[in-house]
C-alpha positions in Angstrom: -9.6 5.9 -20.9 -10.5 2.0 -20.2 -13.2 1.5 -17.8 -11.6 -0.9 -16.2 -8.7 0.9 -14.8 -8.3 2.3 -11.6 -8.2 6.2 -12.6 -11.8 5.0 -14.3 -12.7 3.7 -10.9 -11.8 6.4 -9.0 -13.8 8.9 -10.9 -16.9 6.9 -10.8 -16.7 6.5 -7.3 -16.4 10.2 -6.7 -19.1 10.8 -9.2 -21.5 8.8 -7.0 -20.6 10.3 -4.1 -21.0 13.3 -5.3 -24.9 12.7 -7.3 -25.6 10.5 -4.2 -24.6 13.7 -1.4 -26.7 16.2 -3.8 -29.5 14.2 -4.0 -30.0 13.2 -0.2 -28.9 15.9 1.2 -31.2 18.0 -1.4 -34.3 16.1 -0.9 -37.0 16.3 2.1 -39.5 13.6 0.4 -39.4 10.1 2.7 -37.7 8.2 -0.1 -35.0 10.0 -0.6 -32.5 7.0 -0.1 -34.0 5.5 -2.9 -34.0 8.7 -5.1 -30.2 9.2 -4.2 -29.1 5.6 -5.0 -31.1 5.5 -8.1 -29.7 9.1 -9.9 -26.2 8.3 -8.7 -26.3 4.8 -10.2 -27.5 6.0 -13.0 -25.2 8.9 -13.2 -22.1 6.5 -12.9 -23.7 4.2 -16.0 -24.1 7.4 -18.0 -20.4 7.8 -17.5 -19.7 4.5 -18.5 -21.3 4.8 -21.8 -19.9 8.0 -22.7 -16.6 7.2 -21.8 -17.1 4.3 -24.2 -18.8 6.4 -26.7 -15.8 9.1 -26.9 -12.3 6.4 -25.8 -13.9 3.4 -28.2 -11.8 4.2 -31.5 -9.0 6.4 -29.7 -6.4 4.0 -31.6 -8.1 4.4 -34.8 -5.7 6.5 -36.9 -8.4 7.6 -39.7 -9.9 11.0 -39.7 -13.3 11.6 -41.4 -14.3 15.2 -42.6 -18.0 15.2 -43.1 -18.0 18.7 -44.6 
């Protein structure tokens, strides 16, 4: 999956509307704005490096057994 394609986009936006809605709605303290923005931002950057992690060598045709 490239992260800069519009399926790519359209999960990360659901993603942070989804972390952000748990969080606020979840949360009585008085900064829970800042709480929700922060987890779901970080949420969607977690997705962005593990989606980079998994699709970086999804061309690469070698296989490596490490058994």
């Amino acid at each position: 999956m490239n992260i800069k394609s519009t399926r790519y986009a359209i999960i990360a936006v659901i993603t942070f509307i989804v972390l952000f809605l748990f969080n606020y709605l979840g949360n009585d303290l008085s900064d829970k704005l800042e709480r929700a923005l922060m987890t779901a931002t970080a949420g969607v950057i977690g997705l962005t490096i593990g989606m980079w992690f998994v699709y970086r060598n999804s061309k690469d045709d070698t296989h490596h057994d490490f058994d």
